[in-house]
Structure formats: C-alpha cells, structure tokens
C-alpha positions in Angstrom: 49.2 -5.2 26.6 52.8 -6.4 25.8 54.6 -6.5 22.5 53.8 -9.8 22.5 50.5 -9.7 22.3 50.6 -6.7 20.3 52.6 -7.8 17.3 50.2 -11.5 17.9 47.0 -9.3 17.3 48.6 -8.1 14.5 49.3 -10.9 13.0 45.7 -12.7 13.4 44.3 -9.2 11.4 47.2 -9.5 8.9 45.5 -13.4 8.3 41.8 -12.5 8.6 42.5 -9.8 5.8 44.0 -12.2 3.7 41.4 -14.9 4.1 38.9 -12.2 3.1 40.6 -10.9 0.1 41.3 -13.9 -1.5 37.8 -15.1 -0.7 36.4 -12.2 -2.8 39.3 -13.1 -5.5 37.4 -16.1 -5.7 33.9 -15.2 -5.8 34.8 -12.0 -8.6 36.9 -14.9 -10.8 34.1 -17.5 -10.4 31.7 -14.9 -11.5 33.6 -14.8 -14.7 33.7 -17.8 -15.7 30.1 -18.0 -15.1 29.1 -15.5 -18.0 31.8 -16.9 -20.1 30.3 -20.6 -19.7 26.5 -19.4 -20.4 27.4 -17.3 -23.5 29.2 -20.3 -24.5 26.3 -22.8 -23.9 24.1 -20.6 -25.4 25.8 -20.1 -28.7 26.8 -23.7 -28.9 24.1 -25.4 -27.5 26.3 -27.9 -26.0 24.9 -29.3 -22.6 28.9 -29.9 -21.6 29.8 -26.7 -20.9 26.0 -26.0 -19.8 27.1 -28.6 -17.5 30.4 -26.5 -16.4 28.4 -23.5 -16.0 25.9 -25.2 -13.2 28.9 -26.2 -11.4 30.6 -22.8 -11.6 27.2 -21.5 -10.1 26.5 -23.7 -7.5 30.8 -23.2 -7.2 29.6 -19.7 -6.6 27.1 -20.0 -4.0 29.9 -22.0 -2.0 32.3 -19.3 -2.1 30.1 -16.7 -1.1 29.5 -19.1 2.2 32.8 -19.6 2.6 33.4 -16.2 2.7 31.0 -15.1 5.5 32.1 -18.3 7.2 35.5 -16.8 7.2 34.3 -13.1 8.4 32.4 -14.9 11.1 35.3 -17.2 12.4 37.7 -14.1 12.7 35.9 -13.0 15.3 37.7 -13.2 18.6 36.2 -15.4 21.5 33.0 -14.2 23.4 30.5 -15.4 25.9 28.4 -17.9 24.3 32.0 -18.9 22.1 35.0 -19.0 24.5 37.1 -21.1 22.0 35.8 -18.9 19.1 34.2 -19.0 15.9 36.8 -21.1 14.2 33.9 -24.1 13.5 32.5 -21.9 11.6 34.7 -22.2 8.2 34.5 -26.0 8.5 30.6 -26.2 8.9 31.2 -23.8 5.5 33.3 -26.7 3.8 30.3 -29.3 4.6 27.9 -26.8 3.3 29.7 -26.5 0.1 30.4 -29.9 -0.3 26.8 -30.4 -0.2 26.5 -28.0 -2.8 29.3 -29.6 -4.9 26.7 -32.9 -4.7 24.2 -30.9 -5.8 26.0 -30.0 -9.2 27.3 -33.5 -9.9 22.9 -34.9 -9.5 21.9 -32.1 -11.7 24.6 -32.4 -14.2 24.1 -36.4 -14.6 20.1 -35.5 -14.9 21.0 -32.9 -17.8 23.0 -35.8 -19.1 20.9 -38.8 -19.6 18.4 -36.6 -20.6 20.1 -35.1 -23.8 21.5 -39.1 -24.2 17.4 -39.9 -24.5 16.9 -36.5 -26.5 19.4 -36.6 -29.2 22.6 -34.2 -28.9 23.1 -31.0 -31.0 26.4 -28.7 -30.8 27.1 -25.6 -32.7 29.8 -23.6 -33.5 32.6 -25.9 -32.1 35.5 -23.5 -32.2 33.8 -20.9 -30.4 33.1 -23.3 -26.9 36.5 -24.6 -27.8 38.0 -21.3 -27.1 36.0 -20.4 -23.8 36.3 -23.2 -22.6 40.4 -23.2 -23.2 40.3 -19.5 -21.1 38.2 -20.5 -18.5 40.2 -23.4 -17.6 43.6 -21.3 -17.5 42.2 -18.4 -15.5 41.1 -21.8 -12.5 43.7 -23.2 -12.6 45.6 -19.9 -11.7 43.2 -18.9 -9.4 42.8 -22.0 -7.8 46.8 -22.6 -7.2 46.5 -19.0 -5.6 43.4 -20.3 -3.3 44.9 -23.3 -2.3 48.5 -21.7 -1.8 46.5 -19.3 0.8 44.4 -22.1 2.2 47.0 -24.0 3.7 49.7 -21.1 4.9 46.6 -19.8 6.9 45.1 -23.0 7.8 41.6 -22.1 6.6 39.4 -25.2 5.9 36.8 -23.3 4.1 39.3 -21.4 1.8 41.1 -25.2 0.9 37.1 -25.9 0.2 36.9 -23.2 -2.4 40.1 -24.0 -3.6 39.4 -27.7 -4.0 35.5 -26.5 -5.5 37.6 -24.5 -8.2 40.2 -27.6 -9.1 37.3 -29.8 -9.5 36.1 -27.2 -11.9 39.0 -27.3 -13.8 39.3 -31.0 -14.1 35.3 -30.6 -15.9 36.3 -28.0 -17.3 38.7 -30.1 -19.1 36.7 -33.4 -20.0 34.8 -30.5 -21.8 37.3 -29.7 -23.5 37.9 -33.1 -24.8 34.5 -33.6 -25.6 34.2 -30.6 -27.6 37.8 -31.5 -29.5 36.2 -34.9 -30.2 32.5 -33.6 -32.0 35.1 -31.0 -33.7 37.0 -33.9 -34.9 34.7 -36.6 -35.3 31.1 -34.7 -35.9 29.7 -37.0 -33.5 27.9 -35.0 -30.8 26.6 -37.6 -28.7 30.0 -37.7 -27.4 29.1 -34.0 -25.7 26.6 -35.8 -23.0 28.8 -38.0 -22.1 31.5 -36.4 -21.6 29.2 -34.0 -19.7 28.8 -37.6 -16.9 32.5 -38.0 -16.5 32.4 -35.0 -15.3 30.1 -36.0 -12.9 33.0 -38.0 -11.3 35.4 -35.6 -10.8 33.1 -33.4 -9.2 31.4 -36.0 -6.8 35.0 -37.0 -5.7 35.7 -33.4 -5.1 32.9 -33.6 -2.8 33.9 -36.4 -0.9 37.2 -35.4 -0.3 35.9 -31.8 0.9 33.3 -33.7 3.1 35.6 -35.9 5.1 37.9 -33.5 5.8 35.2 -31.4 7.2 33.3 -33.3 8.9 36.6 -34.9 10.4 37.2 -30.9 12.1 33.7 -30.4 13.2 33.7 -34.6 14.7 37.5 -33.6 16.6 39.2 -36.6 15.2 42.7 -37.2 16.3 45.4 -35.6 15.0 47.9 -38.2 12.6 50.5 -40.0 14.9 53.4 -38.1 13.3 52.0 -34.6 14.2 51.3 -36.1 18.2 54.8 -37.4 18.0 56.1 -33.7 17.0 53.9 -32.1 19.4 55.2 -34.3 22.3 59.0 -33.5 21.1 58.0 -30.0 21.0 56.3 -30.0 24.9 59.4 -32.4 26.0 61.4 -29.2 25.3 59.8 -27.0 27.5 60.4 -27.7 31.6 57.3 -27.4 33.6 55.0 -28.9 30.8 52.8 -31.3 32.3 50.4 -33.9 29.9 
C-alpha cells in the first residue's frame, strides 16, 4: 500500500471517529435535557415544556439512529455494497424526520386538548429557569453538531444537528410562554404557545426531509458546484467526460 493510500485510510478513521463521538455528544446532551424537561413539567404542570420534553425524546430516538446510521456507513465497500454504506446516514435523516413529524402531531394533540381542558401552571420561576439552561446547553451543542456535520459531510449528523436547533427554537416560544403566565397570570397562553411550537418543529422536518430524500433520489448537483467540478477536471490532461 502506498503513503497515499495510507495516510487516505487514515484520514477516513480520523472522520468516522469523529462522526461517532459527536454522535454520542448528542445522544448524552439530549438525555439531559430530557430529565431536566420532565422534572420541570412535572413540578409545573405546564403542557409547554411537557411539549419540549416529547420532542427532546422523540429528538432522542433520532440520534440514536443517526448514530448507528453513521457506524454502518463507515464501513468500507463489500460485495452486496460496492459503492458503500454511505446511503445509510441519509435513509437515517428521513427516518428522523419522520420522527420530528411525529413530535409536532403529538404536541398539537396535547395542545388543543389542554385549550378544551382549561390550563394550569405552577411554580413559574422554577420552568422559567430550566427552561433558560436547557436552551443554552442546545444551542451549544447544536452549533458543535452542525459545525461537525458539514466539515465531514455527514447528512445524518446535519439531521441531528438541525433536530436539536429546532429544539431550541421550542424551547424558546416556551420560554416566552412561561414569561407571559409569569407576567400576565393568564395560563391559557402556555397551550398555545405549546402550537407555535408545533411550527418550528414541522419546518424542521421538512427541511431535514428534502434534503434527504434529495441524496437517497441522486438529484443533481447545483449548477455552480458542476461548473467548479468541470474547472477542476479541465485542469487535469487525459480527463475524459
């Protein structure tokens, strides 16, 4: 084997370690905020952050898949896979935006159904504070995801990544929601805060979707990256396409 190759293989381990560590950053930070959202809920009753916490959960179940998806797509070429297992991470991002649809049906049902119900939220402060910690340990984690994502080109870690920003963004209409019963004592205003959060989380999906589902369907690359591939081929004598 030449250097080449050599310090190549390296380099493909040196990535496929770094896709799996930062896929078990996620799934040991998401896990947090998890028991942080429940205790929360719990204590305050308020179906808003019970809200977050569903979608932290099902955020959960989507990072565990994207990490196996990423074990699985680091293994080299064999037989039955002579390209690899590279489809792998993007059948993962469909999978978990699936499950990030999932969150926004069941949060919208928990919704309307405290809206009918009547709403009750205790101890303000304490969600207030939670929730303020959860969303500064996402958004952290998430720029650290996302940084990853893209220098390694993984879709399924830009999936988790993506799942965890859309967290943050309910996170924060939470927030708001909780600032307004503190301020106003009307908690009617925690439901439906809990449905905008619906929206961020079902565009979240969408976005995760399509770019999926555009890797696993081969659509064609934008014209500017074909027009710097052809400049980079022109370069090269004997280059035939």
């Amino acid at each position: 084997m030449s250097t080449t190759d050599t310090a190549l293989g390296r380099r493909i381990a040196d990535l496929q370690r770094t896709k799996e560590r930062v896929s078990r950053v996620s799934i040991g930070t998401i896990s947090l905020l998890i028991a942080m959202k429940v205790v929360a809920a719990v204590i305050t009753g308020s179906i808003g952050i019970l809200a977050d916490a569903v979608h932290s959960l099902i955020d959960l179940t989507g990072a565990i898949v994207g990490y196996f998806a990423v074990r699985v797509a680091g293994r080299p070429p064999d037989a039955n896979h002579r390209f690899g297992h590279g489809r792998a991470e993007d059948l993962a991002g469909g999978v978990i935006a699936g499950l990030i649809f999932l969150a926004g049906g069941i949060i919208a049902y928990q919704s309307v159904q405290r809206l009918i119900s009547g709403s009750v939220v205790e101890m303000v402060d304490a969600g207030i504070i939670t929730t303020a910690a959860a969303i500064a340990i996402n958004v952290a984690v998430s720029r650290y995801v996302f940084t990853v994502a893209r220098r390694v080109d993984s879709v399924a870690l830009e999936a988790t990544g993506r799942d965890l920003m859309a967290d943050v963004l309910s996170s924060v209409a939470v927030l708001v929601g909780l600032l307004l019963v503190r301020i106003t004592g009307k908690a009617v205003l925690d439901p439906i805060v809990a449905l905008i959060v619906v929206v961020f989380i079902i565009q979240a999906a969408a976005i995760t979707m399509r770019k999926a589902m555009s890797a696993l369907m081969d659509t064609k690359l934008p014209e500017e990256e074909e027009r710097r591939i052809r400049e980079i081929l022109d370069g090269h004598r004997g280059v035939i396409f």
